[in-house]
TORLO-402676 format. One line per field, with one value per residue: residue number from 1; z, y, x of N, C-alpha, C in turn; residue in one letter. Coordinates in Angstrom, 2 decimals. Each point is the difference from the previous one (the first is absolute). Last residue first. Layout:
residues N
dodren = NUM; ...
n.Z = Z; ...
n.Y = Y; ...
n.X = X; ...
ca.Z = Z; ...
ca.Y = Y; ...
ca.X = X; ...
c.Z = Z; ...
c.Y = Y; ...
c.X = X; ...
rogu = a; ...
END
This chain:
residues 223
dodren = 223; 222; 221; 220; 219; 218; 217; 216; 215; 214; 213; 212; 211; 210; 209; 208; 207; 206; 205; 204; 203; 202; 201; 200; 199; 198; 197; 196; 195; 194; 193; 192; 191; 190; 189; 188; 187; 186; 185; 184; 183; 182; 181; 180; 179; 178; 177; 176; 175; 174; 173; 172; 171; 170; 169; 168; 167; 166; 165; 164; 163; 162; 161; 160; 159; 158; 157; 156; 155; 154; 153; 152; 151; 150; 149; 148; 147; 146; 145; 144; 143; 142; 141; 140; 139; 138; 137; 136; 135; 134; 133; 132; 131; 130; 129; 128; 127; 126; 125; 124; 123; 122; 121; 120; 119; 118; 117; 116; 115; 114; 113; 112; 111; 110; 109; 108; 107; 106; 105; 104; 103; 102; 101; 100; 99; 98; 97; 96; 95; 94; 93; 92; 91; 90; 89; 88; 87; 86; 85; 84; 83; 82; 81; 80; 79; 78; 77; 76; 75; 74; 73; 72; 71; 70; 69; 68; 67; 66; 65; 64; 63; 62; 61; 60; 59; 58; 57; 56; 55; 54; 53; 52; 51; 50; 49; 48; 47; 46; 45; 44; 43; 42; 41; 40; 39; 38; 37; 36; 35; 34; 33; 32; 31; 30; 29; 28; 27; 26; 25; 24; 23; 22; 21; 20; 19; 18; 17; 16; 15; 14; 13; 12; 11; 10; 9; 8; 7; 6; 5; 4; 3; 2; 1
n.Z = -0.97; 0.84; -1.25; 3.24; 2.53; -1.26; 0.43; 4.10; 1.81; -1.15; 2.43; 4.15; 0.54; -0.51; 4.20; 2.83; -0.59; 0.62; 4.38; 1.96; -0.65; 2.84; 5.57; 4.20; 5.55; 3.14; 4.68; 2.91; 2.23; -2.19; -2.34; -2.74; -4.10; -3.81; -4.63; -3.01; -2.02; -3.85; -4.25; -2.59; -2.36; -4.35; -3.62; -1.57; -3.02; -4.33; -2.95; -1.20; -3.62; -4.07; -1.65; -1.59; -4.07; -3.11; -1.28; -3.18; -5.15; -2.29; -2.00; -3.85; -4.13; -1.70; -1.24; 1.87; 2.21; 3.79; 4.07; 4.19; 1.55; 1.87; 4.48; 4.09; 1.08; 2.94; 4.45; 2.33; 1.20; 3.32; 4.87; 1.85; 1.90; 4.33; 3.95; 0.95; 2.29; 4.82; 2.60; 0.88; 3.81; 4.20; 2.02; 1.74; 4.29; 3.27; 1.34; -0.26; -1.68; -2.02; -1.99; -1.42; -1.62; -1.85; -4.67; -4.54; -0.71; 0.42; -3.44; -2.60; 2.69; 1.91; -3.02; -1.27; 3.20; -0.12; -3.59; 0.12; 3.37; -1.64; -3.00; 1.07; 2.04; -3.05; -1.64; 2.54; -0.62; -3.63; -0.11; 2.03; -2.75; -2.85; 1.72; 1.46; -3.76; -2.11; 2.62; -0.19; -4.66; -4.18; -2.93; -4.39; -4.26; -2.21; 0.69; -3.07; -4.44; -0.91; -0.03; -3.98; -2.81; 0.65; -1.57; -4.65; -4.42; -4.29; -2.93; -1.13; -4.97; -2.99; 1.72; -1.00; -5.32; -5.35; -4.69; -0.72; 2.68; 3.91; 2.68; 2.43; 3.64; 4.01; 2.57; 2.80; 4.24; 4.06; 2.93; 2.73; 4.38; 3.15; 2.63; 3.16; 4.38; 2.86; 2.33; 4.24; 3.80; 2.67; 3.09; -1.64; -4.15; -3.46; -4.25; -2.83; -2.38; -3.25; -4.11; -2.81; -2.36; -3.80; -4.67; -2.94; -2.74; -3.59; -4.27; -2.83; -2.70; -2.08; 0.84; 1.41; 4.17; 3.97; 0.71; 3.09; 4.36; 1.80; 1.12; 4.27; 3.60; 1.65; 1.76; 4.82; 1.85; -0.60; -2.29
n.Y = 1.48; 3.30; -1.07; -2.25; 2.37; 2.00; -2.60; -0.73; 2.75; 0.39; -3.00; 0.77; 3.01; -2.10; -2.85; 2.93; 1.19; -3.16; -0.73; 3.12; -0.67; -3.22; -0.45; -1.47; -1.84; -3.58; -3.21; -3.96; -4.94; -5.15; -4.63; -4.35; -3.58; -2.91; 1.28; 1.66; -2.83; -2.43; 2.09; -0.01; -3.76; -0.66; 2.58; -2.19; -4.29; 0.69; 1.48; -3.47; -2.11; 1.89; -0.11; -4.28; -0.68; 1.97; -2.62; -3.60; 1.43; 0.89; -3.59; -1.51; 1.73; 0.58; 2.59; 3.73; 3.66; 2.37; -0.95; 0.43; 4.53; 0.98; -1.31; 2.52; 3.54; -0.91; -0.30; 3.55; 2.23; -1.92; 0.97; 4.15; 0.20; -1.65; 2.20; 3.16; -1.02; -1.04; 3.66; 1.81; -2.22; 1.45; 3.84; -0.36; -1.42; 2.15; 3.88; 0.07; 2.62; 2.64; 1.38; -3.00; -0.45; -0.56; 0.73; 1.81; 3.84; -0.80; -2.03; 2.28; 1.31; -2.92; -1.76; 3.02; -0.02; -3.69; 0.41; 2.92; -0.97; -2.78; 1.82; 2.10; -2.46; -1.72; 2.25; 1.09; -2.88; 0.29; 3.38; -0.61; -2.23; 2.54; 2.40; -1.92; -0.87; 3.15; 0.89; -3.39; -0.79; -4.01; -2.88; -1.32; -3.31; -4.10; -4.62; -0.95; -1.90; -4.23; -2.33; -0.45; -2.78; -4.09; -1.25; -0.36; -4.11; -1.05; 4.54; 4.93; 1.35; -3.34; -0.65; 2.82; 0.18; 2.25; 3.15; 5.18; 3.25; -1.00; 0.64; 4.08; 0.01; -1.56; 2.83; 3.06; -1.45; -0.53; 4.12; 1.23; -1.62; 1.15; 3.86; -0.31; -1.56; 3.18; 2.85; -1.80; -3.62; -4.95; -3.75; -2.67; -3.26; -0.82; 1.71; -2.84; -3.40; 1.15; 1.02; -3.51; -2.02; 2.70; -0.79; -3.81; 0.24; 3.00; -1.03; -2.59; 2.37; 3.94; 5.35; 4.48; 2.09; 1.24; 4.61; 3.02; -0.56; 1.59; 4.67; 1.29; -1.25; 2.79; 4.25; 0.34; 0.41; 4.69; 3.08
n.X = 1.32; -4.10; -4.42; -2.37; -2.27; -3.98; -3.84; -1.77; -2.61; -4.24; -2.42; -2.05; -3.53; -4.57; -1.69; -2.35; -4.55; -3.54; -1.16; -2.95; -4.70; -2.60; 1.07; 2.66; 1.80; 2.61; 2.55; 4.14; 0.91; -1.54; -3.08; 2.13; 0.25; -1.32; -1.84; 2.83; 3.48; -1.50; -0.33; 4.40; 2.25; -1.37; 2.41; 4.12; -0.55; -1.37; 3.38; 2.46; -1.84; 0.57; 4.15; 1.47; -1.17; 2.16; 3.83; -0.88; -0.40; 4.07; 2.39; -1.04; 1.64; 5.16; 4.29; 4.48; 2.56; -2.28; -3.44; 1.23; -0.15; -4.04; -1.50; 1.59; -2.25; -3.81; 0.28; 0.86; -4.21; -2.70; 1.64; -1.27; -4.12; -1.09; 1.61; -3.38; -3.75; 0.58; -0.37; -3.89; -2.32; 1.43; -1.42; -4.62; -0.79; 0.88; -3.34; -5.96; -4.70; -5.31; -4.23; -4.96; -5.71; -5.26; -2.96; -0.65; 2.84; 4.94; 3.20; 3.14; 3.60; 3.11; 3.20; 3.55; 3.65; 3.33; 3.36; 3.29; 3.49; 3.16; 2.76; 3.52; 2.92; 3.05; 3.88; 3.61; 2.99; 3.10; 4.06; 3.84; 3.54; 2.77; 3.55; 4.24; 2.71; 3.08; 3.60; 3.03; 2.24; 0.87; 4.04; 2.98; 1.83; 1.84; -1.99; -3.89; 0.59; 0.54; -3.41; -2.22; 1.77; -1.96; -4.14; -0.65; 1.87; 0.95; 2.21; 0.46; -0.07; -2.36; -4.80; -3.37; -0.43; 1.25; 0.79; 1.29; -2.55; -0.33; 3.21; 0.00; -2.77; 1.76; 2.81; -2.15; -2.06; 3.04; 0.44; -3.23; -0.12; 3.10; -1.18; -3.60; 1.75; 2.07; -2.84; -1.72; 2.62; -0.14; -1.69; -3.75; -1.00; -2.70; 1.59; 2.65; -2.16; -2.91; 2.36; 1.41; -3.52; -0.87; 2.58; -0.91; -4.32; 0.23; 1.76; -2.35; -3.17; 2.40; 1.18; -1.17; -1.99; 2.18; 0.91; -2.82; 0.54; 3.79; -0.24; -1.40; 2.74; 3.33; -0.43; -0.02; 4.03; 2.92; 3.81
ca.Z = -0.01; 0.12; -1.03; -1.14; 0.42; -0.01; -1.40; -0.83; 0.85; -0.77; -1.88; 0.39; 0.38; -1.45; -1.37; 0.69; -0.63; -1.42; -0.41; 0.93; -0.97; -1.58; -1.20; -0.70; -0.99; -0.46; -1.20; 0.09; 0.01; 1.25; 0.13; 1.07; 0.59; 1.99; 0.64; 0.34; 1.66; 1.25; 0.56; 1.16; 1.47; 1.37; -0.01; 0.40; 1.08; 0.56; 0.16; 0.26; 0.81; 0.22; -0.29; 0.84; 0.76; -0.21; 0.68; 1.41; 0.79; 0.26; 1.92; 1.06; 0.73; 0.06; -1.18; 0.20; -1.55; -0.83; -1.76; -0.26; 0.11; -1.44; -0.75; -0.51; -1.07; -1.73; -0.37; -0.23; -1.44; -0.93; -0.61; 0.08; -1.30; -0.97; -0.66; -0.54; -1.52; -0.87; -0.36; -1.20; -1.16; -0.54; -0.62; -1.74; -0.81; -0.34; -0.90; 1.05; 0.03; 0.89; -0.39; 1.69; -0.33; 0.84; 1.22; -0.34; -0.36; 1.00; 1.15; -1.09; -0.74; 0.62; 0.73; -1.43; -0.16; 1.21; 0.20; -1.02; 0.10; 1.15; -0.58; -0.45; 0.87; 0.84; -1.43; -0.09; 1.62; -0.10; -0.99; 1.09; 1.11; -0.55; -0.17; 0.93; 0.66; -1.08; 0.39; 1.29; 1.18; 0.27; 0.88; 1.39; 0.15; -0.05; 0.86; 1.16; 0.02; -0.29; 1.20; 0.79; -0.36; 0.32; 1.88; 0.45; 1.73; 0.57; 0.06; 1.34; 1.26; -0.64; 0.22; 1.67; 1.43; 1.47; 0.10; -0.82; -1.56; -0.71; -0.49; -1.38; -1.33; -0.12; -0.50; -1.62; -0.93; -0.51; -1.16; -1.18; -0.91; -0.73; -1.27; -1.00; -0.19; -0.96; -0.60; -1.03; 0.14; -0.58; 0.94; 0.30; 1.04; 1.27; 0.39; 0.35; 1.09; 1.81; 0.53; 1.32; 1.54; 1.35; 0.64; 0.89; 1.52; 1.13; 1.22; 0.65; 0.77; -0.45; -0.85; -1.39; -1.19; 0.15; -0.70; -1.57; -0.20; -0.21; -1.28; -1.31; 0.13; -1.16; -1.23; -0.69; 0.31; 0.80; -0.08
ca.Y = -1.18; 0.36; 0.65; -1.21; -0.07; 0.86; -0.25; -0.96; 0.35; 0.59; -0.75; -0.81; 0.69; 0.47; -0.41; -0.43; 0.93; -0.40; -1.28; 0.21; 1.30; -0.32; 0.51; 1.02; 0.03; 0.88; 0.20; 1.66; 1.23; 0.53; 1.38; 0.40; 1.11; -0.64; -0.54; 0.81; 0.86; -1.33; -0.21; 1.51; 0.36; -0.77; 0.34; 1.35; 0.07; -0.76; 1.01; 0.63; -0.93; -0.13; 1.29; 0.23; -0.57; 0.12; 1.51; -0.14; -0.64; 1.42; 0.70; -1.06; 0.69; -0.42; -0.10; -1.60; -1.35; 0.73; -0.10; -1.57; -0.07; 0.96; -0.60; -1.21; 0.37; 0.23; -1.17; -0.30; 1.04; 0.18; -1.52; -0.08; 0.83; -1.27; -0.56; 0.98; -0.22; -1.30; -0.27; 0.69; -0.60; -1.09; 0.35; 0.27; -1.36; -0.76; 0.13; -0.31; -0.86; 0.11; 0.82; 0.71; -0.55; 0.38; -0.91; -1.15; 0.63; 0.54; -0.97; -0.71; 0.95; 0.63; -1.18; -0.32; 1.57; 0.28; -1.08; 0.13; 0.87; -0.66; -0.86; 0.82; 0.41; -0.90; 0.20; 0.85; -0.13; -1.36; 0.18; 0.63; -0.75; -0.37; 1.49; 0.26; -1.12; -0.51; 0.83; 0.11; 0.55; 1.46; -0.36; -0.01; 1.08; 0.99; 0.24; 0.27; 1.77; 0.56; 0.11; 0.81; 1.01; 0.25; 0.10; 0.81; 0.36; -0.98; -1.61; -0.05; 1.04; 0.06; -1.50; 0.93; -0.09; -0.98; -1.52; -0.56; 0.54; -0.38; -0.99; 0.11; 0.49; -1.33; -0.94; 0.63; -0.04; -1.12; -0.88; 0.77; -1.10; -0.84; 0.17; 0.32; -1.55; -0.58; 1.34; -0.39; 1.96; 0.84; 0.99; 1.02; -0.10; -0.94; 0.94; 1.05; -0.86; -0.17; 0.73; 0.51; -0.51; 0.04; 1.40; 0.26; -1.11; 0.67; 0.67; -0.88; -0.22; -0.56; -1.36; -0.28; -0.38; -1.19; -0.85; -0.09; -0.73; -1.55; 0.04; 0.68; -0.48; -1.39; 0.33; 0.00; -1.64; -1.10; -0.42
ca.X = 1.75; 1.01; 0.53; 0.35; 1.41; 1.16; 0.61; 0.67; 1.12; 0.38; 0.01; 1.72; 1.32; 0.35; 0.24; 0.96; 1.25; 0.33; 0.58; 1.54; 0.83; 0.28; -1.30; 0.06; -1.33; -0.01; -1.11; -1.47; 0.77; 0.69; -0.53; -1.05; 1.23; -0.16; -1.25; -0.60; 0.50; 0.17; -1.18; -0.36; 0.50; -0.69; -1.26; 0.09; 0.26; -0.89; -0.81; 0.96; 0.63; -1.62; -0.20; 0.43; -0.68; -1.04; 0.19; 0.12; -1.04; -0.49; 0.87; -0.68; -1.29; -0.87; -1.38; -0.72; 0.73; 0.40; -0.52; -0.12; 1.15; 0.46; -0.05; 0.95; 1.30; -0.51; -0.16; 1.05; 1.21; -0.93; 0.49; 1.39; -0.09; 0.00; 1.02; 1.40; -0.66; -0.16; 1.24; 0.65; -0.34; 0.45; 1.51; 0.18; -0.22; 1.07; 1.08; 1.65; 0.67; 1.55; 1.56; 1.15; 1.95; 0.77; -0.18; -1.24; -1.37; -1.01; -0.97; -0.79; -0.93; -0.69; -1.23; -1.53; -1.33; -0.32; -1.05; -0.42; -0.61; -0.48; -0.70; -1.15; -0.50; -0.95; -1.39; -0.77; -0.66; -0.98; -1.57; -0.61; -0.80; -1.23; -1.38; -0.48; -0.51; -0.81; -0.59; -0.54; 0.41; -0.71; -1.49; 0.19; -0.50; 0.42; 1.35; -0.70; -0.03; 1.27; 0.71; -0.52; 0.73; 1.87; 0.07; -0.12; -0.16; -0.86; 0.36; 0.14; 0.48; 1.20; 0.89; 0.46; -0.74; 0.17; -1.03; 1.12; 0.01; -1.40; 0.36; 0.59; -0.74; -0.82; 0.92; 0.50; -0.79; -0.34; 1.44; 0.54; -1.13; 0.94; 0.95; -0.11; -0.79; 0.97; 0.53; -1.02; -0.14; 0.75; 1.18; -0.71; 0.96; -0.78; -0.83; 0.68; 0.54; -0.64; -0.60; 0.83; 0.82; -1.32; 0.08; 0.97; -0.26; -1.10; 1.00; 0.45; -0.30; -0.59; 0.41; 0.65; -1.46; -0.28; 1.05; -0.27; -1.37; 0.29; 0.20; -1.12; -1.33; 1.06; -0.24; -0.97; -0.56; 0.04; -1.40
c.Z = -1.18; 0.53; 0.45; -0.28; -0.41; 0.41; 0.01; -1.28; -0.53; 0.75; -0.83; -1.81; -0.16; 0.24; -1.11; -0.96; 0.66; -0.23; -1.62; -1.00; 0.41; -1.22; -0.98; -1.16; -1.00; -1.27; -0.44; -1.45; -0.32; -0.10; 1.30; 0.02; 0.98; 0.79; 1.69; 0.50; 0.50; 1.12; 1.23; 0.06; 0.50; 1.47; 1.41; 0.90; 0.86; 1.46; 1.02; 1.07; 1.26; 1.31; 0.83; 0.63; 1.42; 1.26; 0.50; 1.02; 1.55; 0.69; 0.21; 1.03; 1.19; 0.21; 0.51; -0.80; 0.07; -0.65; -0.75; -1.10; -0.87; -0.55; -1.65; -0.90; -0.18; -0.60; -1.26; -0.56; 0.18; -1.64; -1.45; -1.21; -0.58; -1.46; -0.67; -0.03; -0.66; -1.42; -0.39; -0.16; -1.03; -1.52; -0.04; -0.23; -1.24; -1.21; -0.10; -0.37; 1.15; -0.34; 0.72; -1.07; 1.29; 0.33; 1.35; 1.27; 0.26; 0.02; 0.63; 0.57; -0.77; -0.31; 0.79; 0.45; -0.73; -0.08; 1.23; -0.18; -0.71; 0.44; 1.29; -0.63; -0.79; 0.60; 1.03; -0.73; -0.04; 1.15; 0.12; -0.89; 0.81; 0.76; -1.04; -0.11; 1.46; 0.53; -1.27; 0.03; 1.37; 1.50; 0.07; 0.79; 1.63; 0.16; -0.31; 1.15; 1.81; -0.06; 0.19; 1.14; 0.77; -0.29; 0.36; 1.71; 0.45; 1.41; 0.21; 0.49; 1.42; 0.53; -0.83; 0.28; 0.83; 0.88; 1.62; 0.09; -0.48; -0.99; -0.76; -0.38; -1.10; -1.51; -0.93; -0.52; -1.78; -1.12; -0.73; -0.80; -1.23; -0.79; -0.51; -1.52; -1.31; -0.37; -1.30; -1.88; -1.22; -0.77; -1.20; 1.12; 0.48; 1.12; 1.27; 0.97; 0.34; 0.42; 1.27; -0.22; 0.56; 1.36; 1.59; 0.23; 0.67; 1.06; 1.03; 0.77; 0.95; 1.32; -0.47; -0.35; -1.39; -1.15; -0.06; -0.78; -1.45; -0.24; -0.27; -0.98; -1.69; 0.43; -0.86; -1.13; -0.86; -0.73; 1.23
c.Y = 0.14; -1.21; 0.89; 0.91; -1.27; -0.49; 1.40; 0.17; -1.14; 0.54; 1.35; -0.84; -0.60; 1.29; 0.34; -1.07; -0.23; 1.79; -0.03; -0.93; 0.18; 1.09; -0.82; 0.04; 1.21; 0.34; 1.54; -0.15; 1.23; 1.74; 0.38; 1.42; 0.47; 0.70; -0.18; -0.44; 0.89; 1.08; -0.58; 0.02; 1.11; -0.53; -0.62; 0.98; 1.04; -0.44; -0.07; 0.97; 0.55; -0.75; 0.26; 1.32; -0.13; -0.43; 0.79; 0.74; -0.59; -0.85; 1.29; 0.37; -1.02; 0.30; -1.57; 0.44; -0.94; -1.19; 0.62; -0.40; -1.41; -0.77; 0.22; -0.50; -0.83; 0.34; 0.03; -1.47; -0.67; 0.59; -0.45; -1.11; 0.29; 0.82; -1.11; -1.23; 0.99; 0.32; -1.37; -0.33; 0.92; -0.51; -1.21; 0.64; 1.29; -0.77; -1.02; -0.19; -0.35; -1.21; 0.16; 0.38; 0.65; -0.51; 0.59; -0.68; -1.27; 0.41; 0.82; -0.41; -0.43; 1.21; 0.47; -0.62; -0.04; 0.80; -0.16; -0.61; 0.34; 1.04; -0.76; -0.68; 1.20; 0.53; -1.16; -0.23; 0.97; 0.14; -1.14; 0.50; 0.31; -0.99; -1.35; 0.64; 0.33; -0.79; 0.01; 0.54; 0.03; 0.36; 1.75; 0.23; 0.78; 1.46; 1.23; 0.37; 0.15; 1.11; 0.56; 0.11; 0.72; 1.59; -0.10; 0.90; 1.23; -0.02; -0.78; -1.73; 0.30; 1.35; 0.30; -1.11; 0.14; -0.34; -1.42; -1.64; -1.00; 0.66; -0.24; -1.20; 0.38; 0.60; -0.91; -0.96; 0.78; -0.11; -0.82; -0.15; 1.23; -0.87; -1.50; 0.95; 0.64; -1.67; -0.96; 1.12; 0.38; 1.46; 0.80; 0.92; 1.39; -0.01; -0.42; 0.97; 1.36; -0.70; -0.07; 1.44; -0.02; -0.86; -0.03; 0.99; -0.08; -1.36; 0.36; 0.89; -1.17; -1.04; -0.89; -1.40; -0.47; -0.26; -1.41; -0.70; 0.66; -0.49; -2.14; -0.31; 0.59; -1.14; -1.54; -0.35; -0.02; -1.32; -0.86
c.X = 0.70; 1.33; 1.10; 0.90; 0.45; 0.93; 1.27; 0.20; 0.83; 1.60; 0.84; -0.14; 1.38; 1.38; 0.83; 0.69; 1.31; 0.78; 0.75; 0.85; 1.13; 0.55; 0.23; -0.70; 0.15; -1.50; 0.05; -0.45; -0.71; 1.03; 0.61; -0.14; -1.12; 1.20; 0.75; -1.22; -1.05; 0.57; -0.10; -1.91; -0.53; 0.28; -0.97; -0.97; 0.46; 0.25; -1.00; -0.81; 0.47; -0.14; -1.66; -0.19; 0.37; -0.98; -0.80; 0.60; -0.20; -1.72; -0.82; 0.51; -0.90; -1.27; -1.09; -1.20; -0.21; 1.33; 1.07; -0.42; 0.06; 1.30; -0.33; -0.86; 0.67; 1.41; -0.15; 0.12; 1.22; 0.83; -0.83; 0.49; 1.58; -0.68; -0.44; 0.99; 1.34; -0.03; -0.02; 1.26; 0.39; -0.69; 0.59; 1.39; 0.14; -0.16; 1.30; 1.10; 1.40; 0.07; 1.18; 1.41; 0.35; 1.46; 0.70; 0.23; -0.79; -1.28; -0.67; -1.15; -0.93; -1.01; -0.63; -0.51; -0.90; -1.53; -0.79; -1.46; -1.18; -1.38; -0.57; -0.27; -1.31; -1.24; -0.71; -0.75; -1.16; -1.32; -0.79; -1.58; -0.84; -0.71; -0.98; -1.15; -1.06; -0.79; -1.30; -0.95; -1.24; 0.40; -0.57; -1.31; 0.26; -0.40; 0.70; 1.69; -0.71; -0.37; 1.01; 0.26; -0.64; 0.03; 1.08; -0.27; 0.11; -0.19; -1.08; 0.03; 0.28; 1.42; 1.01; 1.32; 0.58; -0.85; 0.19; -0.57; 0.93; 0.46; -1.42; 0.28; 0.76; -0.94; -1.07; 1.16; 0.30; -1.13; -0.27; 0.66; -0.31; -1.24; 0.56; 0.92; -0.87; -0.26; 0.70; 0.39; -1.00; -0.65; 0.50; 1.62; -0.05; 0.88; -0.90; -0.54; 1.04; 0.55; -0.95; -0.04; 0.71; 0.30; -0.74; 1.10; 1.47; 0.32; -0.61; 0.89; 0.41; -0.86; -0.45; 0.51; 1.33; -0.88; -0.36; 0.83; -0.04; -1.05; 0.41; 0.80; -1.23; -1.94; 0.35; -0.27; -1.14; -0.89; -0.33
rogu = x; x; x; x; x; x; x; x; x; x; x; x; x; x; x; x; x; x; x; x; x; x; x; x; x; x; x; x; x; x; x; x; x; x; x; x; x; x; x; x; x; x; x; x; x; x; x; x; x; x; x; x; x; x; x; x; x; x; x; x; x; x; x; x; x; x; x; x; x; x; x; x; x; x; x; x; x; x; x; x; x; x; x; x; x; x; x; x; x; x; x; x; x; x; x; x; x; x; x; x; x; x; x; x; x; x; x; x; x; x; x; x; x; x; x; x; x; x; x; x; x; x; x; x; x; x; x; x; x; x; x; x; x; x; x; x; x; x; x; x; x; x; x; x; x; x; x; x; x; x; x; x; x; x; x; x; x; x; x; x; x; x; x; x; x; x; x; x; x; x; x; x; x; x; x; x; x; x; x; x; x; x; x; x; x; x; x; x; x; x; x; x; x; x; x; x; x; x; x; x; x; x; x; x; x; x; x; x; x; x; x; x; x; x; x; x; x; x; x; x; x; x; x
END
C-alpha cells in the first residue's frame, strides 16, 4: 500500500478513537510527519502501526499513555532515529514542482491584472527582467522561510495544552508575516529599473502561466 492510500485509510481509523487518544495520537502524528528528510513510504507504515496498536489496547480499556507512556516527544524521537531518510531523487521533482507552481502563478496573476486593468486604463506590459527575477526570488525564499517558520512553530504547540504559548506563537506567526510582506514592498519600491525589458501580453502571460503550473504540478506528483 503506498503513502497515499496509508494516509487515507489512518484519517478514517483515527475517527475511532477516543477523544484523549485522538489528541495524543495527532501529535505525534505531525511531529512525525513535519520531519520532512524522512522517507515518507515508511513514516506512514509505522504511523499505522502505531495506530492499530493504539486501537487494540482501546478495546482492552487502555490509553494512548498507558501504551505509549508520558512522553510522547521521546518515544517519537525514538521511532523518528529509526526511520530512514527520503531518497534524493523524491526530493528533487518536488522542489523543482514548488519553483515551477511559483513562477506560474507569478505569471498567472500577472496576466489577470493586466487583463482585468487594461479595458479601463492604459498598463505597460513590459518589464525588467533582473529587478523582477530578483524580487520573485526574494518572494520564493521568504515563502521558503515563511513554511519553515509556521512548521517550527506547529512543532512547539504539539503536547502542550498551554494555550497562552499557542496564542503567542500565533502571534508571532502574524508578526512574522507582516514583516516579510513588507520587505518585499520596501525591495520593490527602491530596487533600481535596470538591464533588458521584456514585453509580454496579458494572454501570453496568463497561458504561459497556466503551462508552467501545469508542468509543476506533474512533476510534484511524479516525487
Amino acid at each position: 500500500m503506498n503513502s497515499k492510500h496509508l494516509i487515507e485509510l489512518n484519517n478514517r481509523k483515527r475517527k475511532l478513537l477516543t477523544e484523549e487518544n485522538e489528541r495524543y495520537y495527532s501529535d505525534m502524528l505531525l511531529y512525525i510527519r513535519l520531519q520532512f528528510r524522512l522517507s515518507e513510504q515508511a513514516s506512514e507504515e509505522i504511523l499505522m502501526e502505531l495506530l492499530d496498536h493504539l486501537l487494540e489496547g482501546q478495546k482492552e480499556g487502555k490509553t494512548a499513555r498507558d501504551i505509549f507512556g508520558d512522553d510522547p516527544k521521546a518515544y517519537a524521537d525514538e521511532i523518528i532515529r529509526q526511520l530512514p531518510n527520503e531518497k534524493i531523487r523524491s526530493t528533487v521533482p518536488f522542489i523543482t514542482g514548488l519553483i515551477l507552481n511559483l513562477i506560474g502563478w507569478f505569471f498567472m496573476i500577472r496576466g489577470a491584472i493586466i487583463g482585468i486593468a487594461k479595458p479601463f486604463t492604459d498598463v505597460n506590459e513590459s518589464f525588467y527582467i533582473i529587478p523582477t527575477t530578483i524580487i520573485v526570488s526574494v518572494i520564493a525564499i521568504e515563502i521558503g522561510f515563511m513554511v519553515w517558520y509556521i512548521f517550527h512553530f506547529i512543532k512547539s504547540s504539539l503536547f502542550t495544552e498551554k494555550e497562552e504559548k499557542k496564542w503567542k506563537d500565533n502571534l508571532k506567526v502574524g508578526g512574522m508575516s507582516v514583516v516579510t510582506m513588507g520587505l518585499v514592498v520596501v525591495i520593490a519600491y527602491f530596487l533600481p529599473k535596470f538591464g533588458p525589458i521584456l514585453t509580454i501580453t496579458w494572454y501570453v502571460s496568463l497561458l504561459a502561466g497556466g503551462a508552467i503550473w501545469l508542468i509543476g504540478r506533474f512533476v510534484e506528483k511524479r516525487a
